[in-house]
N, C-alpha and C positions, 0 to 999 in steps of 0.2 A: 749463619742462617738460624733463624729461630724452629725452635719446634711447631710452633703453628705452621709456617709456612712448608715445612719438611710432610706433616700429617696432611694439610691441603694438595700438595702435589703427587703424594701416595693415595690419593681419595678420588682425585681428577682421572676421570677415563682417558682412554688413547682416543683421539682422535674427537674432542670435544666439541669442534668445531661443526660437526656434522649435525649432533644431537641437536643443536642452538638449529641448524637449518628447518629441521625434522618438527621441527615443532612447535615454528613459526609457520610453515606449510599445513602443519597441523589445525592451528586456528585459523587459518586463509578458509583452509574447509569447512572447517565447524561453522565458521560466520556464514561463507556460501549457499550452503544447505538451510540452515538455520533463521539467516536475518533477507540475502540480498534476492535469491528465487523464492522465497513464498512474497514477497513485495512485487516483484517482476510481474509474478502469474497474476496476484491480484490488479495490478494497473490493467493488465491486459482485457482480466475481463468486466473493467468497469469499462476501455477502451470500445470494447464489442457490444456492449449494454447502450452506450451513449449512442453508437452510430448504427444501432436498430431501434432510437427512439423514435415511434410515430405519436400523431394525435389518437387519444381518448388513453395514452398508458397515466397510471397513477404515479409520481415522482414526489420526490423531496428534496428541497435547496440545502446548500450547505449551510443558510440559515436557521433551517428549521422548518421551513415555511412547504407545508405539502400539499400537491394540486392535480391537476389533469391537463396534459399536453394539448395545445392548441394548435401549436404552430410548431417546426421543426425547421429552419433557417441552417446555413452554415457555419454559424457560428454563436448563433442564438438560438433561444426557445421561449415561446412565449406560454403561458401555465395561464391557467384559471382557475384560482383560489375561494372563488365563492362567485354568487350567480352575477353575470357581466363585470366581476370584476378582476382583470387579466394584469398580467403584468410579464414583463421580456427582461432575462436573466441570460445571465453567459452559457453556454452549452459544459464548459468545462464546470460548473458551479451546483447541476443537478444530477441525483441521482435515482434509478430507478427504486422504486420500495419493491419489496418482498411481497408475496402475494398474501399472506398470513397478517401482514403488518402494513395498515392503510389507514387512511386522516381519519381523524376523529369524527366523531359522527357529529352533526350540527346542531 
């Protein structure tokens, strides 16, 4: 045996096997907390947002493109972007704006 491998296995704890589990559990948690529940909550409440869109709320496409609810369909919404001129997007596609943060003015 070499000396290296004699100081490696006087260095290695008892029971190594555990530590490797502990701490792969470890970042299961860390990601959980961290990445996959603050994403969960947010789907949720654009989820809730989407299915209390009525007509006259102010929205914004995930193009960019921001308007006023006309119509509310099951699976579509049709906005009005400027006077008579309307247009029907996917319901999963808009999002409601902030009340602080609304279209540009004309």
């Amino acid at each position: 045996m070499s000396l290296l491998s004699v100081l490696l296995q006087a260095a290695a704890p008892a029971g190594g096997n555990y530590g490797m589990l502990i701490m792969m559990a470890l970042v299961f948690v860390v990601f959980y907390f961290f990445m996959i529940r603050p994403q969960s909550k947010r789907q949720k409440e654009i989820k809730k947002q989407r299915d209390a869109m009525k007509a006259g709320d102010s929205v914004v496409t995930s193009g960019g493109i921001y308007g006023k609810v006309k119509d509310v369909k099951e699976t579509t919404v049709t906005i009005e972007i400027a006077d008579n001129v309307r247009i029907k997007v996917d319901k999963n596609s808009v999002f409601a704006t902030p009340e602080d943060i609304q279209a540009p003015a004309k």
